[in-house]
ZADO-1210 file (C-alpha; in nm, 4 decimals, padded with zeros to 6 digits):
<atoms>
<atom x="-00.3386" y="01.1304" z="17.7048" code="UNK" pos="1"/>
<atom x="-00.5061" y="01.4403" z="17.7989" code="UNK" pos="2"/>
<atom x="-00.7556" y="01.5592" z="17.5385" code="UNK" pos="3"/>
<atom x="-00.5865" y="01.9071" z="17.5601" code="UNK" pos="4"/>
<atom x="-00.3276" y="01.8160" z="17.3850" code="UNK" pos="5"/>
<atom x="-00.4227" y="01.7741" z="17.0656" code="UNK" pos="6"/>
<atom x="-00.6389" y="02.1269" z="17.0759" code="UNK" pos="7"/>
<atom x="-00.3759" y="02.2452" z="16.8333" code="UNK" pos="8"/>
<atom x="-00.3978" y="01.9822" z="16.5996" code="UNK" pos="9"/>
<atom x="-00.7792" y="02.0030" z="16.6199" code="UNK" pos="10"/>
<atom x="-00.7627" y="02.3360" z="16.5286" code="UNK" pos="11"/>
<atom x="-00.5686" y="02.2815" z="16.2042" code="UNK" pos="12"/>
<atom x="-00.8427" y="02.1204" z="16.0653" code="UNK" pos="13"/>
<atom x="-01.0663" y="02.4237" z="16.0631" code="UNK" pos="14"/>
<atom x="-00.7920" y="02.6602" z="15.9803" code="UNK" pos="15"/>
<atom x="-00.9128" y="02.9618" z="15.6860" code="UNK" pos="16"/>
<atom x="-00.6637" y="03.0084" z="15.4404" code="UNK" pos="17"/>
<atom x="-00.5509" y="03.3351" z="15.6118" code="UNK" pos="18"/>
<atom x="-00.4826" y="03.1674" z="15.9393" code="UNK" pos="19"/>
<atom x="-00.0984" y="03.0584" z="16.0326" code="UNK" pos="20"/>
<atom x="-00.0379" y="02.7006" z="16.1036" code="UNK" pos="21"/>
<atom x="00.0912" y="02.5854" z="16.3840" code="UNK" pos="22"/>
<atom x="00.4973" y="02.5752" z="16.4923" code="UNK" pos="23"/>
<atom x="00.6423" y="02.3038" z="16.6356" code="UNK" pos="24"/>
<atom x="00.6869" y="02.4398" z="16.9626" code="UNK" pos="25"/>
<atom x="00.3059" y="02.4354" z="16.9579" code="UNK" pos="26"/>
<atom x="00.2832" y="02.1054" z="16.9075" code="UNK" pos="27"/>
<atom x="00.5390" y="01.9634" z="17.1430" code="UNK" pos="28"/>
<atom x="00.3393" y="01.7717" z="17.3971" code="UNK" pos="29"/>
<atom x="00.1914" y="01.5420" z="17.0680" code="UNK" pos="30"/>
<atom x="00.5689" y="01.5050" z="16.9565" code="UNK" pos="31"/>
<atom x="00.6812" y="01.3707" z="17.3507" code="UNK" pos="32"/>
<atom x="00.3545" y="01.1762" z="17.3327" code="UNK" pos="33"/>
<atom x="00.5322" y="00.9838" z="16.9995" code="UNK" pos="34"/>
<atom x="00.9073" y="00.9724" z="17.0649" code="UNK" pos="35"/>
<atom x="00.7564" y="00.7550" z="17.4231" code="UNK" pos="36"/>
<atom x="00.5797" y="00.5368" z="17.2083" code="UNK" pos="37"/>
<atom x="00.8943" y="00.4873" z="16.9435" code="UNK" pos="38"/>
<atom x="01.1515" y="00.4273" z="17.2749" code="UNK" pos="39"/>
<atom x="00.9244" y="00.1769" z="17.5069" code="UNK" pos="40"/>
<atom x="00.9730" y="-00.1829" z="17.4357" code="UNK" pos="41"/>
<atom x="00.6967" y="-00.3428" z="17.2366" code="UNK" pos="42"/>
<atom x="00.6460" y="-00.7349" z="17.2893" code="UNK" pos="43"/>
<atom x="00.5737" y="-00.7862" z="16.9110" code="UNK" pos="44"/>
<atom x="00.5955" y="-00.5760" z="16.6140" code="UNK" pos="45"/>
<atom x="00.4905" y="-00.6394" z="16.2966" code="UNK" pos="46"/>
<atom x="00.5594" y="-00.5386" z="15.9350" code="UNK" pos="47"/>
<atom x="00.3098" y="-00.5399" z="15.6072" code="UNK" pos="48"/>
<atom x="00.4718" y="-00.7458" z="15.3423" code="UNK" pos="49"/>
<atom x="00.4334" y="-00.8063" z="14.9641" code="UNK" pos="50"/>
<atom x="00.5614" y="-01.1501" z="14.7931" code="UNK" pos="51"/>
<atom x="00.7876" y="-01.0305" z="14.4668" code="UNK" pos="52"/>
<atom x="00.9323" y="-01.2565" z="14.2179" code="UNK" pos="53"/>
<atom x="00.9036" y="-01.5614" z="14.4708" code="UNK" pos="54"/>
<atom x="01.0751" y="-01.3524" z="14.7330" code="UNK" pos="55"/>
<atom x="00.8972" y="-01.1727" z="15.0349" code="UNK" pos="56"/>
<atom x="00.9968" y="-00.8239" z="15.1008" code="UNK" pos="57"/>
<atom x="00.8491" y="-00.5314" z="15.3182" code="UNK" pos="58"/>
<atom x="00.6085" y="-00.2865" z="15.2059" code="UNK" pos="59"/>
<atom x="00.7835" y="-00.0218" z="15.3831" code="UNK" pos="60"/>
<atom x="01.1812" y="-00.1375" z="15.3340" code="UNK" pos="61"/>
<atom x="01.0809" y="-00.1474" z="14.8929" code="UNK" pos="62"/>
<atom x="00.9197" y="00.2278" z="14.9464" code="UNK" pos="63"/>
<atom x="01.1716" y="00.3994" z="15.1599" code="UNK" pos="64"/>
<atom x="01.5866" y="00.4095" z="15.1332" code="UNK" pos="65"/>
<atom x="01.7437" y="00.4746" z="15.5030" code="UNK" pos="66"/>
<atom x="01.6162" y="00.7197" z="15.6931" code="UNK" pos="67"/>
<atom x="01.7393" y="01.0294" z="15.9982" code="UNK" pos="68"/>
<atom x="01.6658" y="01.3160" z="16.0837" code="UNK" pos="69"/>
<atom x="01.8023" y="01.6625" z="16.1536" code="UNK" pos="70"/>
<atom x="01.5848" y="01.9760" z="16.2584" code="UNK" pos="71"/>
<atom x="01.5421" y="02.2729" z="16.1118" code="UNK" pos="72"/>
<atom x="01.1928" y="02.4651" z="16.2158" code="UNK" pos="73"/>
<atom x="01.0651" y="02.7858" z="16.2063" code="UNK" pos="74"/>
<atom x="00.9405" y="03.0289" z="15.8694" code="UNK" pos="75"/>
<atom x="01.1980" y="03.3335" z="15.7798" code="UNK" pos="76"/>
<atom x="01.0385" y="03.6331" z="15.7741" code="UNK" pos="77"/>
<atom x="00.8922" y="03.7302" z="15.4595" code="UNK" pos="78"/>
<atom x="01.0984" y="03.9109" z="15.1927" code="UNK" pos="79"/>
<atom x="00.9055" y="04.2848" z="15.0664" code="UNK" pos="80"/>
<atom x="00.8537" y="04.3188" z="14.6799" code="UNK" pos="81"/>
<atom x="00.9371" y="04.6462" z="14.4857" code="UNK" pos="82"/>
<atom x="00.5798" y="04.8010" z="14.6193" code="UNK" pos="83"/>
<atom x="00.6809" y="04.7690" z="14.9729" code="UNK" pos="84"/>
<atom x="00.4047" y="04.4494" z="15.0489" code="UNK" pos="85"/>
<atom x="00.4911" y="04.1127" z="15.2120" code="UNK" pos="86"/>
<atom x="00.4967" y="03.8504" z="15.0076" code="UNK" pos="87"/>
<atom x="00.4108" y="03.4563" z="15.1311" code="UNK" pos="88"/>
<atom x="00.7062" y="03.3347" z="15.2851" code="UNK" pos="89"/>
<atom x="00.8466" y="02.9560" z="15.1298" code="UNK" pos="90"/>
<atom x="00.7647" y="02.7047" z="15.4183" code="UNK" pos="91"/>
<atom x="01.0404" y="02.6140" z="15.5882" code="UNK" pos="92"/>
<atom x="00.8677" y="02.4291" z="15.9081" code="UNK" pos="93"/>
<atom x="00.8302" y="02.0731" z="15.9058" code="UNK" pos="94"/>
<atom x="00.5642" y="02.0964" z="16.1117" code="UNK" pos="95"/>
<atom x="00.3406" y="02.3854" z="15.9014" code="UNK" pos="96"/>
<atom x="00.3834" y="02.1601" z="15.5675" code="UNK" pos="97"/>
<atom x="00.2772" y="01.8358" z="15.6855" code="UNK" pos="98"/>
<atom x="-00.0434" y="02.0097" z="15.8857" code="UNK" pos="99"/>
<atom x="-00.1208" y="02.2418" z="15.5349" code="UNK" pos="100"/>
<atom x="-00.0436" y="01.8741" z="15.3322" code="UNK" pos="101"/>
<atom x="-00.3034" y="01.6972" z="15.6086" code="UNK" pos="102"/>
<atom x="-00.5806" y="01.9572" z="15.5561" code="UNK" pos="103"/>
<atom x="-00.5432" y="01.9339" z="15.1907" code="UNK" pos="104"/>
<atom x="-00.6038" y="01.5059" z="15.1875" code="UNK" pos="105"/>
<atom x="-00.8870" y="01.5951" z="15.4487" code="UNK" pos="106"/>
<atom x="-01.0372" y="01.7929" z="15.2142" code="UNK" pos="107"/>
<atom x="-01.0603" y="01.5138" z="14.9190" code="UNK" pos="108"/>
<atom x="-01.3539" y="01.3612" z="14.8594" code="UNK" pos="109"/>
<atom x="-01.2939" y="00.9913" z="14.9123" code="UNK" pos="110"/>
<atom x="-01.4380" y="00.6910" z="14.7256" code="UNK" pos="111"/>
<atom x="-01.5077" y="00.3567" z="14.8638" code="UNK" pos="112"/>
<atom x="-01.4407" y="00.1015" z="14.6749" code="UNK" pos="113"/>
<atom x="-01.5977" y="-00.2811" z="14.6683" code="UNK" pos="114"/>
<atom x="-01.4525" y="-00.5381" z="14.8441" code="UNK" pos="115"/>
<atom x="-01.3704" y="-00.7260" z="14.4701" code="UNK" pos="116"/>
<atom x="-01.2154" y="-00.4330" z="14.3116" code="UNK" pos="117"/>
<atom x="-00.7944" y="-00.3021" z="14.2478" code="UNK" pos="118"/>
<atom x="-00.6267" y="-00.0084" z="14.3436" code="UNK" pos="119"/>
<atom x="-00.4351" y="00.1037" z="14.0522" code="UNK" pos="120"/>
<atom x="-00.1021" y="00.2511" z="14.1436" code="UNK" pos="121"/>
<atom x="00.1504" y="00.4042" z="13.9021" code="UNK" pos="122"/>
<atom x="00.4763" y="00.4924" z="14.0168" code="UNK" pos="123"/>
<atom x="00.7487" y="00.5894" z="13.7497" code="UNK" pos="124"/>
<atom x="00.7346" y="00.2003" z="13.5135" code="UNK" pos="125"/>
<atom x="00.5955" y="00.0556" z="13.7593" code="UNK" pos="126"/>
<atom x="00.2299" y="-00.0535" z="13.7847" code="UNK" pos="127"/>
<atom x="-00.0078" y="-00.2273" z="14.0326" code="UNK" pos="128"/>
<atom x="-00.3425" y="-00.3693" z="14.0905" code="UNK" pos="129"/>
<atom x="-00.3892" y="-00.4425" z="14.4316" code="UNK" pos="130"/>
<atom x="-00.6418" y="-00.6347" z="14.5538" code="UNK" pos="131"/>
<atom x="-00.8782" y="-00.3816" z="14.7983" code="UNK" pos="132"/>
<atom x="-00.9736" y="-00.6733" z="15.0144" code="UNK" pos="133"/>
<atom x="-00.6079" y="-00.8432" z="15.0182" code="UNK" pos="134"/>
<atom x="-00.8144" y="-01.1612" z="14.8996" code="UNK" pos="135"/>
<atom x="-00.8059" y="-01.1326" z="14.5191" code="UNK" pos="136"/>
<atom x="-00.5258" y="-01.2161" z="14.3064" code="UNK" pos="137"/>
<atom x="-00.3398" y="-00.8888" z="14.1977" code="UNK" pos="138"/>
<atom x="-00.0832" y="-00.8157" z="13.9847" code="UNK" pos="139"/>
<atom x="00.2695" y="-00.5770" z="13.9567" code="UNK" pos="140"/>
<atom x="00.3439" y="-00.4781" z="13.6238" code="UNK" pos="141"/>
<atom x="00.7467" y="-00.3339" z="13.5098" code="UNK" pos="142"/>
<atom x="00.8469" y="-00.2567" z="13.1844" code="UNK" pos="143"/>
<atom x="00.5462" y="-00.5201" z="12.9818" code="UNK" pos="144"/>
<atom x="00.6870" y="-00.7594" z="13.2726" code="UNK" pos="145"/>
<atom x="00.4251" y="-00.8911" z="13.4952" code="UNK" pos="146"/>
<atom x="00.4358" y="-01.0480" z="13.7937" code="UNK" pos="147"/>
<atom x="00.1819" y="-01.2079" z="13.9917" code="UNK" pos="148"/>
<atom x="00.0721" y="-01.1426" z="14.3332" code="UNK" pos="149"/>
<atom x="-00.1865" y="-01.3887" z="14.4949" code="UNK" pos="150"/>
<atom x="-00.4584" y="-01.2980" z="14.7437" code="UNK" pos="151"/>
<atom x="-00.4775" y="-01.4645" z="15.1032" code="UNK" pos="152"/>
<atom x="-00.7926" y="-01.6904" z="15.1446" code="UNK" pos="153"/>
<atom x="-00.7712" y="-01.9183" z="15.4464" code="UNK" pos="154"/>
<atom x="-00.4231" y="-01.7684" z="15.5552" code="UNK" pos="155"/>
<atom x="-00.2568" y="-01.9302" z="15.2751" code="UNK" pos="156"/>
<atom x="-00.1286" y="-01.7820" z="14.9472" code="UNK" pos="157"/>
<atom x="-00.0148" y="-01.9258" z="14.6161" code="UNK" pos="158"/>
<atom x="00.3838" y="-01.9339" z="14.5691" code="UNK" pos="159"/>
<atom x="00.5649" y="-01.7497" z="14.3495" code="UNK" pos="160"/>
<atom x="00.8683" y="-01.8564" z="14.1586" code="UNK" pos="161"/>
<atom x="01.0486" y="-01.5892" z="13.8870" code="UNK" pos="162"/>
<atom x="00.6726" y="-01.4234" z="13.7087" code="UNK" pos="163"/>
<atom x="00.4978" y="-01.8035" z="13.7256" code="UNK" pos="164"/>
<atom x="00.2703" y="-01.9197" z="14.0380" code="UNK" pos="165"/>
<atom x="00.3406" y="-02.2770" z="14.1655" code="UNK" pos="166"/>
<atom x="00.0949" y="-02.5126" z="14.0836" code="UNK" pos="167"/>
<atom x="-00.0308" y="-02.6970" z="14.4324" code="UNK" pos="168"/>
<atom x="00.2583" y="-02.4894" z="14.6170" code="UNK" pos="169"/>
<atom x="00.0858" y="-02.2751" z="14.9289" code="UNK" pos="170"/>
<atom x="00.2497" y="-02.0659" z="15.1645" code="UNK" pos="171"/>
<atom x="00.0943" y="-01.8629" z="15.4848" code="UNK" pos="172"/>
<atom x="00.0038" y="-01.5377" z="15.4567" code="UNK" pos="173"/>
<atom x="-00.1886" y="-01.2327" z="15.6325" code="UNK" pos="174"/>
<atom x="-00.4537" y="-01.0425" z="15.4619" code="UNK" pos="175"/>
<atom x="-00.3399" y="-00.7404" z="15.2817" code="UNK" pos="176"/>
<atom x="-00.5933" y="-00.4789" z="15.1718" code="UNK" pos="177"/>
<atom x="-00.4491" y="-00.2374" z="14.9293" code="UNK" pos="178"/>
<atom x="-00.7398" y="00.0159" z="15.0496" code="UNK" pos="179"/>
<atom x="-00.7060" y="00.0681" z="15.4205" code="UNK" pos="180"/>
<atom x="-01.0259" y="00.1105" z="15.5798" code="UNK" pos="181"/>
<atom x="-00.9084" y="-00.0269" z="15.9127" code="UNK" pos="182"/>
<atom x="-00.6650" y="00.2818" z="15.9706" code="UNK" pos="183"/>
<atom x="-00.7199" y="00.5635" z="16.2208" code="UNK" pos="184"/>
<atom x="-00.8601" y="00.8522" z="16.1560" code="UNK" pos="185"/>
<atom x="-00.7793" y="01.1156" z="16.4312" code="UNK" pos="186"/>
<atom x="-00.4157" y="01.2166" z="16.4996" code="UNK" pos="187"/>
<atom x="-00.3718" y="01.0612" z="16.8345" code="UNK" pos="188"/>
<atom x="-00.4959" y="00.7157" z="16.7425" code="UNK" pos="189"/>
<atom x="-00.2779" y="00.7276" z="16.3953" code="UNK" pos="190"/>
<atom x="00.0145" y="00.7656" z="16.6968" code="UNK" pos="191"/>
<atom x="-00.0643" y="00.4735" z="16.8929" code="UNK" pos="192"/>
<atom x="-00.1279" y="00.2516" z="16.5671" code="UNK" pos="193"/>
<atom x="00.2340" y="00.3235" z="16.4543" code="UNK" pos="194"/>
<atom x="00.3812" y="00.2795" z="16.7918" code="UNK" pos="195"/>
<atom x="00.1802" y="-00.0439" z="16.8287" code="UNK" pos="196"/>
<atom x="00.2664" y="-00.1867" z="16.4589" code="UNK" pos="197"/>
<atom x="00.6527" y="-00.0370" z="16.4495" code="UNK" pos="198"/>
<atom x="00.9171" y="-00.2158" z="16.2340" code="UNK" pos="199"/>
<atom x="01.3107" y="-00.1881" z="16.3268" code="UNK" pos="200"/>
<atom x="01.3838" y="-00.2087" z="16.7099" code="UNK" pos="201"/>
<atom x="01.2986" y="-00.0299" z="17.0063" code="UNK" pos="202"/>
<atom x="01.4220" y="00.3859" z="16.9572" code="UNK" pos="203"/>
<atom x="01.4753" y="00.3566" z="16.5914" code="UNK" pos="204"/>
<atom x="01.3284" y="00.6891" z="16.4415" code="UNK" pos="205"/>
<atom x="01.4895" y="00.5622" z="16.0643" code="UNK" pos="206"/>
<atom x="01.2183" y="00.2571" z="16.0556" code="UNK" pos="207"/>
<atom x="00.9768" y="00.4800" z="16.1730" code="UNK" pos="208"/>
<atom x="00.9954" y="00.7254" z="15.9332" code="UNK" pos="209"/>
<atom x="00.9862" y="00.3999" z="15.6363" code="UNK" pos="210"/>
<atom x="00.6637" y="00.2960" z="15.8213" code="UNK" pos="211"/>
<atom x="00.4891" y="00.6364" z="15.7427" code="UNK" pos="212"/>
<atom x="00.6615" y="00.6041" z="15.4321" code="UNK" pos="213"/>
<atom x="00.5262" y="00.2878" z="15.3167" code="UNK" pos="214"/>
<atom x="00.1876" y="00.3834" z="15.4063" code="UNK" pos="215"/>
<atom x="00.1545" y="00.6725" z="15.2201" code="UNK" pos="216"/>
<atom x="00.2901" y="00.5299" z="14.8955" code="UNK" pos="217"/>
<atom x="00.1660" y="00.1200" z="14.9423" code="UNK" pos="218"/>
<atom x="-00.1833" y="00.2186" z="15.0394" code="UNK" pos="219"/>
<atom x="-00.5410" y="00.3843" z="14.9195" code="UNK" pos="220"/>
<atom x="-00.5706" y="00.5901" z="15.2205" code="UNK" pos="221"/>
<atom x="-00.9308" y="00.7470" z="15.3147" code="UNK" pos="222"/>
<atom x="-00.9298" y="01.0888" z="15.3696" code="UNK" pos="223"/>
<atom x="-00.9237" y="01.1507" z="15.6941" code="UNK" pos="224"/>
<atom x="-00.6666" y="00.8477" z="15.7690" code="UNK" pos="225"/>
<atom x="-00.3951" y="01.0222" z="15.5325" code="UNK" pos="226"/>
<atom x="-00.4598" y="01.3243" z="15.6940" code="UNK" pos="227"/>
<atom x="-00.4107" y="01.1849" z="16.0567" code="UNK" pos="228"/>
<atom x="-00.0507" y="00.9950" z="15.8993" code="UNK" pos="229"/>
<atom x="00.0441" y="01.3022" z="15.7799" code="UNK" pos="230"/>
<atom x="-00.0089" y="01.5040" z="16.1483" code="UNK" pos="231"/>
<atom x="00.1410" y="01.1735" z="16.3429" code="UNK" pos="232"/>
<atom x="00.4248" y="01.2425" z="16.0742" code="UNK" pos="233"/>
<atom x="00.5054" y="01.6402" z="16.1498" code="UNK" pos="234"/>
<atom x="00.5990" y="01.4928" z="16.5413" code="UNK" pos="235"/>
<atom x="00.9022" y="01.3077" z="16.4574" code="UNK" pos="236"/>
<atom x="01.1381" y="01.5378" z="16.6325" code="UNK" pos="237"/>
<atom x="01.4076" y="01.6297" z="16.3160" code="UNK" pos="238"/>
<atom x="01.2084" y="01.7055" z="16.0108" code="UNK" pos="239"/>
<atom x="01.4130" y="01.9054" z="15.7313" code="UNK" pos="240"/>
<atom x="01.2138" y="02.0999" z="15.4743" code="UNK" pos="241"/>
<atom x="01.3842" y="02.1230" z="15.1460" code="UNK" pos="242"/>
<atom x="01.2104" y="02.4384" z="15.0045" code="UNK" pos="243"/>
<atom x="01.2679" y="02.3716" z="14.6329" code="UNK" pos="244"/>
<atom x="01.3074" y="01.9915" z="14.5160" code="UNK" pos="245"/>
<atom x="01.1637" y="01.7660" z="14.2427" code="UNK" pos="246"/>
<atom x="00.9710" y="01.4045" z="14.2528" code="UNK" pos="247"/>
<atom x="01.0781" y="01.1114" z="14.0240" code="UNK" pos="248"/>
<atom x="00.8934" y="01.2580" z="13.7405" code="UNK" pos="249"/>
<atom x="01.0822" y="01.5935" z="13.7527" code="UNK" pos="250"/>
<atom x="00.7583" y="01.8151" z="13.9460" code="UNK" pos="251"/>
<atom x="00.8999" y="02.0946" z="14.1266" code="UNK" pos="252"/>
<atom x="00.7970" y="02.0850" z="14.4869" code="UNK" pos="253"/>
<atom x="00.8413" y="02.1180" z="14.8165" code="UNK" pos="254"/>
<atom x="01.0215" y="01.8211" z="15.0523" code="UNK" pos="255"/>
<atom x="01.0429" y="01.6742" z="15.3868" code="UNK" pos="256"/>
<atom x="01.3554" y="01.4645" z="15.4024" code="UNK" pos="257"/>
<atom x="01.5948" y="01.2841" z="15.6153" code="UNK" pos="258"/>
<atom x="01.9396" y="01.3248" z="15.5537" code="UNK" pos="259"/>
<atom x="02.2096" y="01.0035" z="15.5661" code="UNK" pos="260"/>
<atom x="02.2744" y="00.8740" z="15.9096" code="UNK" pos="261"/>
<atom x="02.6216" y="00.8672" z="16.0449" code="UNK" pos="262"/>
<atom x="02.8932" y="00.6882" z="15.9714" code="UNK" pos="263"/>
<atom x="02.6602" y="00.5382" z="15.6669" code="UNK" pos="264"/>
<atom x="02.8065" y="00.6821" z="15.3447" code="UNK" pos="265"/>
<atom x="02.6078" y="00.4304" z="15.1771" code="UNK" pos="266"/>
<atom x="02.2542" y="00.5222" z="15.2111" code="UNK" pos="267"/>
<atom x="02.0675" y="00.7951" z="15.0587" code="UNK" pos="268"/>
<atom x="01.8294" y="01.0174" z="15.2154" code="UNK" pos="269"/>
<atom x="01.4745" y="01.0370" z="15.0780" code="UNK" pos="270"/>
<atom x="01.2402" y="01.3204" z="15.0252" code="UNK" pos="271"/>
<atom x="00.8497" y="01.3201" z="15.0425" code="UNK" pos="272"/>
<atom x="00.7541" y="01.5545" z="14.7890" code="UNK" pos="273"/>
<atom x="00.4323" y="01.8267" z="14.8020" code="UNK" pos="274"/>
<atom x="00.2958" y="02.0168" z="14.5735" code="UNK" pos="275"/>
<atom x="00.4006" y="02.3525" z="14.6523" code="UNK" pos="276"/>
<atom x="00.0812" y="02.4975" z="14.6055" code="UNK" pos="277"/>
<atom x="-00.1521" y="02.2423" z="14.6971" code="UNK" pos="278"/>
<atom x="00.0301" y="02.0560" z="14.9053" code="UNK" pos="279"/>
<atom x="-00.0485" y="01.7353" z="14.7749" code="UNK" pos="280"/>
<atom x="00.1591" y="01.4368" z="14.8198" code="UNK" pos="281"/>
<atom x="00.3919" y="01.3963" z="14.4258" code="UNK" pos="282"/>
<atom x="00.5732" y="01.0795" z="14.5363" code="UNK" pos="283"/>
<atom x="00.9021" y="01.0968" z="14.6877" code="UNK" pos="284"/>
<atom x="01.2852" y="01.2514" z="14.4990" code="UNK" pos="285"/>
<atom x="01.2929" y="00.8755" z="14.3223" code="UNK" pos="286"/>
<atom x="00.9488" y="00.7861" z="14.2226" code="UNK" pos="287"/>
<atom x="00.6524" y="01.0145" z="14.1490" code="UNK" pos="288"/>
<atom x="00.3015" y="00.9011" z="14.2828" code="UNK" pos="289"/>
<atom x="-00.0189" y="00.9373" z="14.0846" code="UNK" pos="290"/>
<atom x="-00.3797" y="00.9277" z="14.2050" code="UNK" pos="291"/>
<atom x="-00.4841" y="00.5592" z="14.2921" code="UNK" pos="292"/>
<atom x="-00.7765" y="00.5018" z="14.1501" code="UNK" pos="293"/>
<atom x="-01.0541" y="00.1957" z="14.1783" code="UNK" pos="294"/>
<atom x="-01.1191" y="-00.0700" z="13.8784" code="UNK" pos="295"/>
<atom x="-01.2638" y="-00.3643" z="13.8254" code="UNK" pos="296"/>
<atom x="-01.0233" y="-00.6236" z="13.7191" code="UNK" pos="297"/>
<atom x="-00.6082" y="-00.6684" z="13.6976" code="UNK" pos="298"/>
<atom x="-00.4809" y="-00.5203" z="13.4316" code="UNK" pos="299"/>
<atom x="-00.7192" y="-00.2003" z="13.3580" code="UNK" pos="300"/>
<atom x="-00.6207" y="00.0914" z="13.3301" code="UNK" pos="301"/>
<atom x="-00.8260" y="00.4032" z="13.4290" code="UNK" pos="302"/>
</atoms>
């Protein structure tokens, strides 16, 4: 890919607060670069998993409901108060959010965490301790119900039946690290990993958009790699902005959703939610998302 072509994503990153984002017109040739990767044929693909009550499931499929798309881009122009002045316009681009919600996660200041530590998750009841490394035994905690979660050490893993592990039972695994060092960190490359790693089959934009999903609610994310997902995100051609929404926990934000897909009555569309003045990442219109943060053992809370 020519270097070029990410200029305007480059230049998000060292936008002033008084400088307009990009449109998604400007970013076109980094949204053709990703719908070719989602439609060429892959000769593998493969899918982070968790094991859950003795049953393996997919990261991704437990964070995300069914997903599509349907554009709307572009800002309306900005409605004049009593005193004649402009005021800020609501966002209303797909494309402007996810860059302002990227520059806000590059901002952070990221920890990293040892290799023998937990990410603690909350998320509505439920809690985790992941294991940072993938190789300690974590746990996922529902309503004073806990479930165990075994780490892989010489690609096998403990099984578990109902809340108990198996005594002597092993099954194979692949590592898991709840913090995800290993993750790209420039736009481009965040593209290509997604492309590369995509569950569903070949032109499905619904299992791509649970992909980005699951990352950015399964994982401890570094800085700079949420901020890549995030741009990588705003080039899935059919973003909706829902101007005024809530997360799980009732916050008032700002959304990116995907509406139903056709002829599926069934499903129900999802909405990452932002803060609307930050433009951190709440969780999405079921769960709310809270800070992960790094202890020592299963079980601790911050």
């Amino acid at each position: 890919m020519d270097n070029t072509r990410l200029d305007d994503l480059t230049l998000v990153h060292d936008l002033g607060a008084d400088t307009p984002l990009p449109t998604a017109a400007d970013l076109d040739p980094v949204r053709q670069r990703l719908v070719a990767g989602i439609t060429r044929q892959r000769t593998s693909r493969r899918r982070s998993r968790i094991a859950l009550g003795g049953t393996t499931i997919g990261v991704a499929a437990a964070a995300a409901a069914v997903v599509a798309f349907s554009f709307v881009g572009g800002d309306p122009p900005a409605p004049s108060t009593a005193t004649g002045q402009a005021t800020a316009p609501p966002v209303t681009d797909p494309v402007r959010l996810l860059a302002a919600a990227a520059k806000t996660a590059r901002a952070q200041t990221g920890q990293t965490p040892r290799p023998d530590q937990f990410v603690y998750t909350r998320t509505g009841d439920r809690e985790t301790w992941f294991s940072v490394d993938g190789k300690h035994d974590s746990l996922m905690r529902r309503a004073g119900r806990d479930t165990p979660v075994p780490g892989c050490r010489g690609g096998v893993e403990a099984v578990v039946k109902g809340d108990d592990v198996v005594p002597g039972q092993f099954q194979p695994c692949e590592v898991r690290p709840a913090y995800r060092s290993d993750l790209p960190t420039t736009t481009e490359a965040m593209i290509t990993y997604l492309a590369d790693n995509a569950s569903g089959e070949p032109g499905d934009i619904n299992a791509r958009g649970k992909d980005i999903l699951g990352l950015a609610t399964e994982s401890m994310l570094p800085p700079a790699t949420r901020a890549a997902l995030y741009e990588a995100a705003a080039q899935i051609p059919g973003l909706t902005v829902i101007p005024s929404t809530q997360d799980g926990a009732g916050r008032p934000g700002v959304g990116i959703t995907w509406t139903q897909p056709e002829g599926d009555p069934g499903s129900v569309g999802v909405v990452m939610v932002f803060d609307p003045t930050t433009h951190q990442f709440l969780g999405t219109n079921f769960d709310s998302m809270r800070e992960p943060v790094i202890v020592d053992q299963p079980g601790q809370r911050p």
